[in-house]
N, C-alpha and C positions, 0 to 999 in steps of 0.2 A: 198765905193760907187761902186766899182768893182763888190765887192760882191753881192751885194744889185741889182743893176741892169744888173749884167752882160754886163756892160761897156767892151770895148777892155782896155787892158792893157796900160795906158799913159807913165808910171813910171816904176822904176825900186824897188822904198821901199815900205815902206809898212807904212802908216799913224799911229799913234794910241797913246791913251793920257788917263792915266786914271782918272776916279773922285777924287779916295781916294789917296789926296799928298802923302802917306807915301807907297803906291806901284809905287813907278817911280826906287827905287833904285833895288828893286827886279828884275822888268820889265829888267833894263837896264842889271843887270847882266844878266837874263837869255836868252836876246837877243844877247851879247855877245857870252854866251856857245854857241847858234843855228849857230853863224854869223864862228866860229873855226869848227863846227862839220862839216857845210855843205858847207865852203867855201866860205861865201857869203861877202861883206864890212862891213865893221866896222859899217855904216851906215844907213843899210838894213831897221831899225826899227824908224822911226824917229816921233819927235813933231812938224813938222814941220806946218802942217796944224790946230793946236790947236788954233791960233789966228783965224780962218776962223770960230770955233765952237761957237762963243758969240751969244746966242740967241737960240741954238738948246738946240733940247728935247731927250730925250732918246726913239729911235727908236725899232724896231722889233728885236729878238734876232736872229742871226745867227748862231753865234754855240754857245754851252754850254758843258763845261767838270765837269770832278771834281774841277777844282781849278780857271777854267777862264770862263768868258763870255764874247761874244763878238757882241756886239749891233751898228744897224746903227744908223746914225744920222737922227734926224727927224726933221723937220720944224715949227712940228704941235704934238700934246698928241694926236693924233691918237690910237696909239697901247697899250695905257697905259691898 
């Protein structure tokens, strides 16, 4: 939501949950390697706001690389 509206910073992690069940374990290693590269807690990357997402829709994209995309949460099939 940060992103998306350029909210001030509340937090110190970083929310994020993905659709496909069988990319969490990936997810979690590679949050690992970022969390030893850069110094950051073990914690930095968390699920923690996934029970808040029951009902939302897949929002506007944000960034898009070769391997990850990374979309806000939406209310509404607005952006579809």
């Amino acid at each position: 939501m940060v992103l998306l509206f350029g909210a001030r910073e509340s937090t110190k992690d970083v929310d994020a949950f993905s659709l496909d069940p069988g990319a969490a374990t990936s997810v979690s290693k590679a949050a690992a390697l970022v969390a030893a590269a850069l110094g950051l807690p073990d914690d930095w990357l968390t699920e923690a706001a996934k029970g808040y997402a029951h009902g939302l829709t897949l929002g506007p994209v944000l960034f898009e690389g070769p391997t990850l995309r990374v979309r806000a949460p939406s209310a509404c099939n607005c952006w579809q």
